[in-house]
C-alpha positions as CSV (number, residue, x, y, z in Angstrom):
1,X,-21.3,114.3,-35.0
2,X,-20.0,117.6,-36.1
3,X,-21.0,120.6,-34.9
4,X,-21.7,121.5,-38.6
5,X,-23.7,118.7,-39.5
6,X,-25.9,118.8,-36.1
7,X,-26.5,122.2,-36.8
8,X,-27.6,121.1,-40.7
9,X,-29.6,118.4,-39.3
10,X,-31.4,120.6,-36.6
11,X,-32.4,123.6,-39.3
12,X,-33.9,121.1,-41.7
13,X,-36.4,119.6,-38.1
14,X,-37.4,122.9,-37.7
15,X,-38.3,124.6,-41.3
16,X,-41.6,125.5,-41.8
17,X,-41.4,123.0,-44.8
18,X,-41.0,119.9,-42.7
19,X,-43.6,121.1,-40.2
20,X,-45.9,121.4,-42.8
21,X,-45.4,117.7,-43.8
22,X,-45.5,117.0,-40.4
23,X,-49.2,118.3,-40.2
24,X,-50.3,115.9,-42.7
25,X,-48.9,113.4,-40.9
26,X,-50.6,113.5,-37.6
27,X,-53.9,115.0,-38.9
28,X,-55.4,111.4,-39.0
29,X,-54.4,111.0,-34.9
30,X,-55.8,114.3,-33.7
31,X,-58.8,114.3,-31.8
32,X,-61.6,117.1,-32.4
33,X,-60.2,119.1,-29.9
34,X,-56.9,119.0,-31.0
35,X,-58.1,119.3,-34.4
36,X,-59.7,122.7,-33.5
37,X,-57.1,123.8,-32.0
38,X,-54.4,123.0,-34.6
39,X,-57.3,124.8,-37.2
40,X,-57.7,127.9,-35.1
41,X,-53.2,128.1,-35.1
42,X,-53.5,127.9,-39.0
43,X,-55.8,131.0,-39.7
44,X,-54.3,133.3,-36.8
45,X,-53.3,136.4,-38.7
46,X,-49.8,137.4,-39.4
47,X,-48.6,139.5,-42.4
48,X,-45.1,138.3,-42.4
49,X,-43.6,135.2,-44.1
50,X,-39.6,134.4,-43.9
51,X,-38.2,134.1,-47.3
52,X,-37.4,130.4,-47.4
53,X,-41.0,129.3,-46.6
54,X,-44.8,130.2,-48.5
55,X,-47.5,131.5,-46.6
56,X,-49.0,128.0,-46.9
57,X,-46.4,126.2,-45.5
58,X,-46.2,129.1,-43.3
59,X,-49.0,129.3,-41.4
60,X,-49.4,125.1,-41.1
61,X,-46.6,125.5,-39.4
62,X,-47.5,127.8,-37.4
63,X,-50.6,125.8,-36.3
64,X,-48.4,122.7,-35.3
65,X,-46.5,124.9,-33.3
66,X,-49.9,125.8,-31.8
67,X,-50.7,122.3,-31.1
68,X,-47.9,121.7,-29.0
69,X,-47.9,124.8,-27.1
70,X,-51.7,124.0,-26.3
71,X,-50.3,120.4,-25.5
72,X,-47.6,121.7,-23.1
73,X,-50.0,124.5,-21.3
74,X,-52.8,122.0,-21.0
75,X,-49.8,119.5,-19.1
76,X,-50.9,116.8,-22.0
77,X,-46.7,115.8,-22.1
78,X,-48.1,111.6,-22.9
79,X,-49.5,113.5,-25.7
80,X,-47.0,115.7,-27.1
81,X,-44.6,112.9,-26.7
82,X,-46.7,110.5,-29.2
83,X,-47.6,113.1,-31.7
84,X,-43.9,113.9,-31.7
85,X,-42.8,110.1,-32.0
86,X,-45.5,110.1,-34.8
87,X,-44.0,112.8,-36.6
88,X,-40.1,111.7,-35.7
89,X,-40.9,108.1,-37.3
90,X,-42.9,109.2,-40.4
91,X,-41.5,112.4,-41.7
């Protein structure tokens, strides 16, 4: 593949758009504790928003990201693994 088109295909994985979508996606397969933790990643403060993204989008993003660094501190990597294979295959 071309650089160029990697590089396309890389930006659009890690917008705060398709993280969003990506939130809805696994929220049926989290467990309460995950579920808590993804909630308390979505209402940490923060004042500023890039211009290609809302604050909605934003900060749901943001909260996914926290999931998987929870996942990855915690040493859950089976778990990371399938929440990313979930969001790979649906979004």
């Amino acid at each position: 593949m071309p650089v160029k088109k990697l590089h396309a295909a890389a930006v659009e994985k890690v917008r705060a758009s398709y993280q969003s979508e990506a939130v809805d996606v696994i929220l049926p397969e989290l467990s309460e504790e995950e579920l808590s933790v993804l909630k308390r990643g979505r209402n940490a403060t923060g004042n500023t928003v890039p211009k290609s993204s809302n604050p909605v989008e934003y900060r749901r993003a943001t909260a996914l990201e926290t999931l998987f660094g929870y996942l990855y501190l915690t040493e859950n990597h089976k778990r990371m693994v399938e929440l990313f294979d979930i969001i790979w295959y649906n979004c």
